[in-house]
N, C-alpha and C positions, 0 to 999 in steps of 0.2 A: 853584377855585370860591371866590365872595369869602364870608368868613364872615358874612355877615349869613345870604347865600342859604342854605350850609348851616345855621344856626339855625335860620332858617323853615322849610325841608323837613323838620329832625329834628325841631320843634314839631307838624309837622300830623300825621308821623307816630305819635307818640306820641298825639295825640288821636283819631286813627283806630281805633288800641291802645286807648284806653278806652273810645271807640263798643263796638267789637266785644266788651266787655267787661260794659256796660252793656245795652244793647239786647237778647242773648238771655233776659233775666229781666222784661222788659216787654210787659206782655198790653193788651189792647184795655180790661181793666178800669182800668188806669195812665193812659189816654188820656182827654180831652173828648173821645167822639164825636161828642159835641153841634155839633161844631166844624166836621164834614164838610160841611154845606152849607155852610159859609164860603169853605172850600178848595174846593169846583167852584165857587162864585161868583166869587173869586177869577181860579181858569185860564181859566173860560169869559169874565172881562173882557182876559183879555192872548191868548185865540185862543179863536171862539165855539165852534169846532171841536176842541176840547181832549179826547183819549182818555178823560180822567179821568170827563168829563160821562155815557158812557156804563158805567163802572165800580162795583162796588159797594163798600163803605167799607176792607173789606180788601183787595180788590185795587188801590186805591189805596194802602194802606199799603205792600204789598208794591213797588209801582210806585216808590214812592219812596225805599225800598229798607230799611224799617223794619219 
C-alpha cells in the first residue's frame, strides 16, 4: 500500500477514535436545535421525499448517527 494511502486511513481512523470519544458527552442541550428546520429544509431541497421530513429532531439525530 503506497504511504500516503496508509497515512489517510490511519488519520481517519484516529478521527473516528476521537468522534467516539467526543460524542458520548454531547446532549441535545450542546446542540442549536433551532437549527432542525434548516436541516429538513435542506434534505427536503436534495429529495422532497427525504425520511428525515417525517422524523422528529432526535431521531434525526440518531439517523445521522449522533
Amino acid at each position: 500500500m503506497k504511504l500516503w494511502k496508509r497515512n489517510f486511513i490511519k488519520s481517519r481512523q484516529l478521527l473516528i477514535m476521537a468522534e467516539h470519544k467526543l460524542f458520548p458527552y454531547v446532549t441535545t442541550d450542546d446542540l442549536h436545535m433551532d437549527l432542525m428546520d434548516k436541516v429538513r429544509n435542506l434534505a427536503k431541497s436534495k429529495n422532497p421525499d427525504h425520511l428525515w421530513l417525517k422524523m422528529s429532531d432526535e431521531e434525526i439525530l440518531k439517523s445521522a448517527g449522533l
